[in-house]
C-alpha positions as CSV (number, residue, x, y, z in Angstrom):
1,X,97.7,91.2,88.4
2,X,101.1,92.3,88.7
3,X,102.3,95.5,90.0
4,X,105.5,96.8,91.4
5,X,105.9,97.9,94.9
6,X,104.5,100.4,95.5
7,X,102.8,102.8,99.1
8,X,100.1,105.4,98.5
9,X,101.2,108.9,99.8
10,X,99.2,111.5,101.2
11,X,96.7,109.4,102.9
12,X,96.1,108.6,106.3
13,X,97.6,104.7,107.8
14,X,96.3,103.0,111.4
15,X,99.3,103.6,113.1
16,X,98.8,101.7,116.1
17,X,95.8,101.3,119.0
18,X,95.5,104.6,121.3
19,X,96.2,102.1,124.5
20,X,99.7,100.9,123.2
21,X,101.2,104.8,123.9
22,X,101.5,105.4,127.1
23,X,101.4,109.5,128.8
24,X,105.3,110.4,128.2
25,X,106.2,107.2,126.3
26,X,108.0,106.7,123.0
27,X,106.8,103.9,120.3
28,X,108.9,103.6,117.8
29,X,107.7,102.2,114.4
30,X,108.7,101.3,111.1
31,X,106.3,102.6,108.4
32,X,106.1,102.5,104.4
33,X,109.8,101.7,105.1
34,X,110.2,104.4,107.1
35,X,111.6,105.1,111.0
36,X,108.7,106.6,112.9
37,X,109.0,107.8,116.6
38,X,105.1,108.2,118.1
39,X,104.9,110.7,121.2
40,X,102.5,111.7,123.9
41,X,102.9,114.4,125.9
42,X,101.6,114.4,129.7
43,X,98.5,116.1,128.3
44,X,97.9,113.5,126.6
45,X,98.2,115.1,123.3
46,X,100.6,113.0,120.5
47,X,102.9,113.7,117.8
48,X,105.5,111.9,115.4
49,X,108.8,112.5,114.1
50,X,111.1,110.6,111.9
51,X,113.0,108.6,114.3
52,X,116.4,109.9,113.2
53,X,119.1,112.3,114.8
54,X,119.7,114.6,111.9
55,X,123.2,115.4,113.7
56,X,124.7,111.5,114.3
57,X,122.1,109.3,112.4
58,X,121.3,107.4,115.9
59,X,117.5,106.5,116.9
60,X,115.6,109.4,118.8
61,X,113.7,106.5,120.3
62,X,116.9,105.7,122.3
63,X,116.1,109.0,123.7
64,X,113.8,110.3,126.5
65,X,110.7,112.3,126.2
66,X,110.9,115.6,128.4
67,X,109.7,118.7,128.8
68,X,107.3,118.0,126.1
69,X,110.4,117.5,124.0
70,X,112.2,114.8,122.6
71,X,116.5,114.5,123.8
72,X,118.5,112.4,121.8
73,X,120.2,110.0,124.1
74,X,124.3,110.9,122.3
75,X,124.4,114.5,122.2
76,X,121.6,115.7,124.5
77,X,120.0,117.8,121.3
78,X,115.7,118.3,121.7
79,X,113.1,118.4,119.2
80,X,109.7,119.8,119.8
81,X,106.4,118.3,118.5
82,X,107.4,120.2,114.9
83,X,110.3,118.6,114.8
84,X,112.4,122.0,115.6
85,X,115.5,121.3,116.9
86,X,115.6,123.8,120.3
87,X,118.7,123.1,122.1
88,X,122.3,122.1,121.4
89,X,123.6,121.9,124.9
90,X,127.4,122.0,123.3
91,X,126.8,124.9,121.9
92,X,129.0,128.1,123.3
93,X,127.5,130.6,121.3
94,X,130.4,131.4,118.7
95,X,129.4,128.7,116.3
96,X,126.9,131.2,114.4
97,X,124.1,128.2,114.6
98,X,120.4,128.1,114.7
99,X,119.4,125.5,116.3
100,X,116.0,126.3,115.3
101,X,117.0,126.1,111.4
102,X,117.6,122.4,112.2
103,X,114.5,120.2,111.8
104,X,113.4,116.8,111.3
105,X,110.3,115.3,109.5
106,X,107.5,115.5,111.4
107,X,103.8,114.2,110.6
108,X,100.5,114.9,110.9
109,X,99.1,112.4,113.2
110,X,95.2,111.6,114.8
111,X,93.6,110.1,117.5
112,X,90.0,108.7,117.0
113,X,87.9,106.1,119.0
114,X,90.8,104.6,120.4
115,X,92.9,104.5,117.4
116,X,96.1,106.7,116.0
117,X,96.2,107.5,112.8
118,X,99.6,108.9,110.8
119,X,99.6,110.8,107.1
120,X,102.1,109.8,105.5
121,X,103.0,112.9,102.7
122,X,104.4,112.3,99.5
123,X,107.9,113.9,100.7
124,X,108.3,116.5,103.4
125,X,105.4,118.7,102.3
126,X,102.5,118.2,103.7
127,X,99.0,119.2,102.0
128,X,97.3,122.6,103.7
129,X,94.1,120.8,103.5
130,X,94.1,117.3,105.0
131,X,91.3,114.7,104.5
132,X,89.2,113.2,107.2
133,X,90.7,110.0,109.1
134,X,88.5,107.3,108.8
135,X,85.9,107.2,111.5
136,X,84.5,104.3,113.4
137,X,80.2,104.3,112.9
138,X,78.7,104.6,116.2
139,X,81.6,104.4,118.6
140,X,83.9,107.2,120.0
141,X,85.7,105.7,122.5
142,X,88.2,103.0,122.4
143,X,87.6,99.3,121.1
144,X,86.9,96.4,123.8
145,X,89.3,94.4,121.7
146,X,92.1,94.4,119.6
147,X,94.6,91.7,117.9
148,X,97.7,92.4,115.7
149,X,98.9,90.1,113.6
150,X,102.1,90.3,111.3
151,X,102.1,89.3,107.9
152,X,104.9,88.4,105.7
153,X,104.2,89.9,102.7
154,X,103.6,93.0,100.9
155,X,100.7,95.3,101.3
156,X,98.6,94.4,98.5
157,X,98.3,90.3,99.2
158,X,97.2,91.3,102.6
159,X,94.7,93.3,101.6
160,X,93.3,91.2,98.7
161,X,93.0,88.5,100.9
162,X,91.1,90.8,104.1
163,X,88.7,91.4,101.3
164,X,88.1,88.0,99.5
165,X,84.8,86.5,99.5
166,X,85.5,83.4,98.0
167,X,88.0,81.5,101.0
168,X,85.8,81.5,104.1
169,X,84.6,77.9,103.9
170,X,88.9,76.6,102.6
171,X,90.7,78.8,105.2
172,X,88.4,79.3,107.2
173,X,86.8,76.1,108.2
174,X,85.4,76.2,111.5
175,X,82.0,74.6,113.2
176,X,81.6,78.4,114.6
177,X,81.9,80.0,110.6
178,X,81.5,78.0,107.8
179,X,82.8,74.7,106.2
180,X,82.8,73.2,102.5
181,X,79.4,71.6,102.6
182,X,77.6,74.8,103.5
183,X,79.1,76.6,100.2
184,X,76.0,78.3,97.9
185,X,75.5,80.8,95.3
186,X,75.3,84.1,97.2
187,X,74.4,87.8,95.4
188,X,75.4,91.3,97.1
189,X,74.9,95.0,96.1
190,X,78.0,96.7,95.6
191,X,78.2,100.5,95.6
192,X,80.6,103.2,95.6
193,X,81.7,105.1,98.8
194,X,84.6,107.8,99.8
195,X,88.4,106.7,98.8
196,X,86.6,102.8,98.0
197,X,83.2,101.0,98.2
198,X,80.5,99.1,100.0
199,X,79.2,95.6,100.5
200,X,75.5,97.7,100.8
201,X,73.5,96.4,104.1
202,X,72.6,93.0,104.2
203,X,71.5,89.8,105.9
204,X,74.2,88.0,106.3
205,X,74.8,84.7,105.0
206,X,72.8,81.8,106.3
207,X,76.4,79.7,107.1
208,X,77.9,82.5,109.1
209,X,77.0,80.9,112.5
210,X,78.8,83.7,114.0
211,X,76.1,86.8,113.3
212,X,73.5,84.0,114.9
213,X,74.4,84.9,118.6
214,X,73.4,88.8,118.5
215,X,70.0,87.3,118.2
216,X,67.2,88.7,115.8
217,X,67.6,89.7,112.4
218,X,71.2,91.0,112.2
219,X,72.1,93.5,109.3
220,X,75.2,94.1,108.3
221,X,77.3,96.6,105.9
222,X,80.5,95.9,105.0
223,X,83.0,99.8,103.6
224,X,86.5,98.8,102.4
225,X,88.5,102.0,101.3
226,X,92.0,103.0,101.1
227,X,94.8,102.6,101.5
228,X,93.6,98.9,103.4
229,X,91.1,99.6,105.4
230,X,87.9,97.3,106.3
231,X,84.9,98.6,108.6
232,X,82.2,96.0,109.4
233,X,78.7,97.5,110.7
234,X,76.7,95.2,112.1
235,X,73.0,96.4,113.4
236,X,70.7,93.7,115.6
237,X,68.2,95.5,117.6
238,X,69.8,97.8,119.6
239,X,72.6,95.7,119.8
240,X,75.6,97.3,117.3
241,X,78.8,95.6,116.2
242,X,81.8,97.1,114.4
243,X,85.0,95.8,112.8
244,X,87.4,97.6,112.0
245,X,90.7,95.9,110.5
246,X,93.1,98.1,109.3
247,X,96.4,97.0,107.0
248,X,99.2,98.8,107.4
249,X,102.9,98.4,105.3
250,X,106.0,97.8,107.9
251,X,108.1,97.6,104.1
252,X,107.9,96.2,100.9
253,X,108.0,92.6,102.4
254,X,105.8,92.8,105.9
255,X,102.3,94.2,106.8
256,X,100.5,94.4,110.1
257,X,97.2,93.5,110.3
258,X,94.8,95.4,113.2
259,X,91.5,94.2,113.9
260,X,89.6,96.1,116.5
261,X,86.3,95.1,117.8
262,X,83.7,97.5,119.3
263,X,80.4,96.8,121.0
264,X,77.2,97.9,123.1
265,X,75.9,94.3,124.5
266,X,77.7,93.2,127.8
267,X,77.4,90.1,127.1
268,X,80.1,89.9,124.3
269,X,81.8,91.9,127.2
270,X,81.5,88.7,129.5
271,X,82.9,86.4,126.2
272,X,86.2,88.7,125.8
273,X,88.2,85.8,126.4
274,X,86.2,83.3,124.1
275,X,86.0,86.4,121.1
276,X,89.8,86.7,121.3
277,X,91.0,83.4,121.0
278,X,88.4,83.4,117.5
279,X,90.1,86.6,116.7
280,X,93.0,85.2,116.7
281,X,92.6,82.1,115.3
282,X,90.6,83.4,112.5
283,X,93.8,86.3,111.8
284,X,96.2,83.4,111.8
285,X,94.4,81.4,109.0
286,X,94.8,84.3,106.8
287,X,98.3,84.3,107.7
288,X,99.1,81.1,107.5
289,X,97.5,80.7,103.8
290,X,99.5,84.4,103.2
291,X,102.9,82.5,104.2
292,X,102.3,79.3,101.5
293,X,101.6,81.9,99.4
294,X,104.6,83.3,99.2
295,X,106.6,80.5,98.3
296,X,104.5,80.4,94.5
297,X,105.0,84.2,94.1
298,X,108.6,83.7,94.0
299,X,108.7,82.5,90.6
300,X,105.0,83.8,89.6
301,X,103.8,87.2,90.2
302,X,101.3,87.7,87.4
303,X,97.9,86.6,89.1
304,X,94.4,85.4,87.9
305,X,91.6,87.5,88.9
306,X,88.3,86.3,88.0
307,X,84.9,87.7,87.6
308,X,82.7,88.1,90.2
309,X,84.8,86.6,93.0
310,X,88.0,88.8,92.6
311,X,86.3,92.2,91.5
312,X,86.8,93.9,94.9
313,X,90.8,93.1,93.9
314,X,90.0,94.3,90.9
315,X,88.4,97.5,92.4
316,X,90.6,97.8,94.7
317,X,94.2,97.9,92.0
318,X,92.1,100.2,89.9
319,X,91.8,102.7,93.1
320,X,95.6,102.1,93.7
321,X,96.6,103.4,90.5
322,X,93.6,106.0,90.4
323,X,94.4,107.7,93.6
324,X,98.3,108.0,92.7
325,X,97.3,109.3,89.1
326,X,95.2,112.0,90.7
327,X,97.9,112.8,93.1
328,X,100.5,113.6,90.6
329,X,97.6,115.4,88.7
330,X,96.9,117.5,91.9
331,X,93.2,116.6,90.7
332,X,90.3,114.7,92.7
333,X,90.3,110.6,92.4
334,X,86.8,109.7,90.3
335,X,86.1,106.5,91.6
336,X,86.0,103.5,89.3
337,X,83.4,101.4,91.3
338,X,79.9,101.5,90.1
339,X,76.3,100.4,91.3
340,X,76.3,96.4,90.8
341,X,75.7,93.3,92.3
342,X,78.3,90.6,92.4
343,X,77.4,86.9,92.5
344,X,79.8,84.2,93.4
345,X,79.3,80.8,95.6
346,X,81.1,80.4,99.2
């Protein structure tokens, strides 16, 4: 596998948990390479812009948020959730200007159980007919939990490694997950799904310890889809589970990972603390391995996927390219992931 840098364009990215945008705050973010300002107004309602002054170049984030608008902190100019410029308070009214003619980028964004979501167009036009954002099984309010983790790398080595089944028992080696002696020959159904696939419904593995404390006979179904998105459903009784960890580019060289944990039993509620400090441990061995990977792809970037271990990569490099080809084609992706099982041992 070797590939030039490359983002996927008109699809939707996690942007950033609902929680982290305060009623009249300003986030700012860097996206795909790109400066994005995330608003919400004191309805609660949000909307983006691209966080530059089209008049001096400086940050709208300096800026405040008011009136439902947002004033650049130099010259005092406000842009409205379209990103229509609608006062120019030097203006004297001899200068034959618009200041409605004046616009920057704005995007579409959406909130869903607790998460914001931003489409990012492939340049300023954005489609009429957007497609769903990605929707949380079960839950519509917001997650119990969530950890972010920065990557250094680029977008595909992140997600690669969110979707490898082969490292659990090296990376992860932990008495409460899995470790080397407990590796065996394992056999999932594989199917395709919307934009990606599925890890069909399953038991899950006898040396996950982890599934173990939900009690009875845990099921769990495992969607990935694009552009880097993972969504775990686990079933136990009435007791349901769900992760969802979302990869999104900061540029060509840094990815932030999200994983956001939703659940019905209180006594996961009671274990918050205890569940976070796995989170985070777990996130931060796939981060660490990330980092020493870096230093080989310096002077290698042609990589060795294998059969049956690496065939979600595969999969997933063949939707890359298959989604951009049908976008330039103005055509529907066909997806290239059939009905199969995979075998491999971890």
């Amino acid at each position: 596998m070797a590939q030039e840098p490359s983002f996927l364009r008109n699809i939707w990215y996690y942007a950033m948990p609902s929680a982290r945008l305060p009623r009249g705050g300003m986030v700012p973010r860097l996206l795909l390479g790109e400066p994005v300002v995330f608003c919400r107004q004191e309805d609660g309602s949000i909307f983006a812009l691209r966080d530059v002054c089209p008049h001096r170049g400086i940050p709208l984030s300096c800026g405040k948020l008011t009136e439902g608008k947002v004033e650049c902190c130099y010259h005092g100019w406000r842009f409205n959730a379209a990103g229509h410029c609608t006062d120019i308070p030097s203006l004297t009214g001899h200068e034959n200007i618009t200041p409605g003619n004046i616009q920057v980028r704005a995007y579409p964004v959406q909130e869903q159980a607790g998460n914001i979501w931003i489409f990012m167009p492939e340049g300023r036009a954005v489609p009429e007919h957007l497609p769903p954002v990605p929707a949380v099984p079960d839950y519509e309010s917001a997650p119990q939990l969530v950890e972010t983790m920065h990557f250094p790398c680029y977008l595909d080595h992140a997600v690669i490694g969110l979707m490898d089944p082969a490292h659990g028992p090296f990376v992860h080696q932990s008495w409460w997950w899995r470790s080397r002696r407990s590796i065996h020959e394992k056999a999932k159904a594989f199917g395709p799904e919307p934009l990606g696939w599925a890890m069909r419904r399953h038991k899950p593995s006898a040396n996950s310890f982890a599934y173990k404390i939900l009690g009875g006979v845990p099921q769990t179904e495992i969607r990935f889809m694009l552009p880097g998105i993972r969504i775990e459903h686990i079933v136990a009784g009435d007791k349901r589970v769900v992760n969802l960890t979302t990869v999104t580019p900061i540029d060509e060289k840094n990815t932030e990972i999200n994983h956001s944990i939703y659940w019905n039993w209180p006594v996961l509620t009671l274990a918050k603390p205890l569940i976070r400090s796995f989170a985070r441990r777990f996130l931060g061995q796939d981060r660490d391995v990330v980092v020493k990977q870096q230093q080989g792809l310096q002077y290698e970037q042609n990589l060795l996927l294998i059969r049956d271990a690496d065939t979600q990569a595969r999969w997933y490099m063949q939707w890359k390219n298959e989604y951009a080809r049908a976008q330039q084609e103005q055509r529907a992706p066909q997806n290239p992931v059939p009905e199969t099982t995979l075998r491999w041992r971890s």
